[in-house]
C-alpha positions in Angstrom: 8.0 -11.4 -2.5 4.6 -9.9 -2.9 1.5 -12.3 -2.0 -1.5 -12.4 -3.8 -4.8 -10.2 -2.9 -6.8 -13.1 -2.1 -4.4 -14.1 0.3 -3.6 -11.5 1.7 -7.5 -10.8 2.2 -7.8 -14.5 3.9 -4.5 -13.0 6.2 -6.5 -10.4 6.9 -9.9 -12.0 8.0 -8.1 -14.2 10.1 -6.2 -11.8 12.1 -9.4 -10.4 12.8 -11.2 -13.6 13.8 -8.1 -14.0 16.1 -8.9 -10.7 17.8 -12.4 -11.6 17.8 -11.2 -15.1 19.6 -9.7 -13.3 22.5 -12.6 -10.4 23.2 -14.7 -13.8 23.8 -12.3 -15.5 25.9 -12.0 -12.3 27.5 -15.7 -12.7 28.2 -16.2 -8.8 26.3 -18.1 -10.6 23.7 -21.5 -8.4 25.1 -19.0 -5.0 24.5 -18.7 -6.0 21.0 -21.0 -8.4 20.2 -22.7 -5.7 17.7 -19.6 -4.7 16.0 -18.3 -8.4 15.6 -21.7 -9.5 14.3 -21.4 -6.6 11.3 -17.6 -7.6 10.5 -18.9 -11.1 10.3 -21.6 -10.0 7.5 -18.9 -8.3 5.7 -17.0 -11.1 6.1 -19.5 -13.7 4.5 -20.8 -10.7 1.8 -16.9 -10.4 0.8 -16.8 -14.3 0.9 -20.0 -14.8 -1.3 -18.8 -12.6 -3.9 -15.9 -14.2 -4.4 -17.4 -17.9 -4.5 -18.7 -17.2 -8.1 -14.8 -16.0 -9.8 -12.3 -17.9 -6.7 -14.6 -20.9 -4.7 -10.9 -21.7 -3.2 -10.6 -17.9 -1.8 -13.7 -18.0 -0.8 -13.5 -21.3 1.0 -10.2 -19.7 3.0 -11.8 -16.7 4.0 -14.6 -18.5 5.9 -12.2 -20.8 7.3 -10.5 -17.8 8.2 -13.3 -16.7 9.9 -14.9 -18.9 11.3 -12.4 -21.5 12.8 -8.9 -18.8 12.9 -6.6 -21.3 15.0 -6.7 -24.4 12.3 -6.5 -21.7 9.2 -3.5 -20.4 10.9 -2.1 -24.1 11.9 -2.7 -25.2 7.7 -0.6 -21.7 7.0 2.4 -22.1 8.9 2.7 -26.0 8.3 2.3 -24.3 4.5 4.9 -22.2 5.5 7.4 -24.9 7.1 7.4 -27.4 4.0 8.5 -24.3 1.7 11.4 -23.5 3.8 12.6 -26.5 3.8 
């Protein structure tokens, strides 16, 4: 079964923002600090565009981003009721 872009872009961002979780409790944060910070204006540029056609999508991505764990918790327990 093939998911939808938008999803798949939210997926995507919060992979990332997972990564980007454990380079700062990894204390590298000053390594990438630049890097990260430019993802994260892509990020809310990608998320901004969006808010105009999809305010849902965009509302996922920058949960994706910005708090990775809980979008990931609200995804599985997505996940669980579907299976059953």
């Amino acid at each position: 079964m093939t998911r939808p872009l938008p999803l798949l872009v939210a997926d995507l961002v919060e992979k990332v923002a997972l990564l980007r979780r454990e380079i700062e409790q990894q204390k590298d944060e000053q390594r990438y600090a630049a890097r990260l910070a430019r993802i994260g204006q892509k990020v809310e540029a990608l998320a901004e565009a969006m808010t105009a056609d999809d305010p849902a999508t965009a509302a996922a991505i920058r949960t994706a981003w910005e708090k990775p764990a809980r979008s990931l918790a609200f995804r599985n327990a997505a996940h669980q009721k579907e299976s059953r």
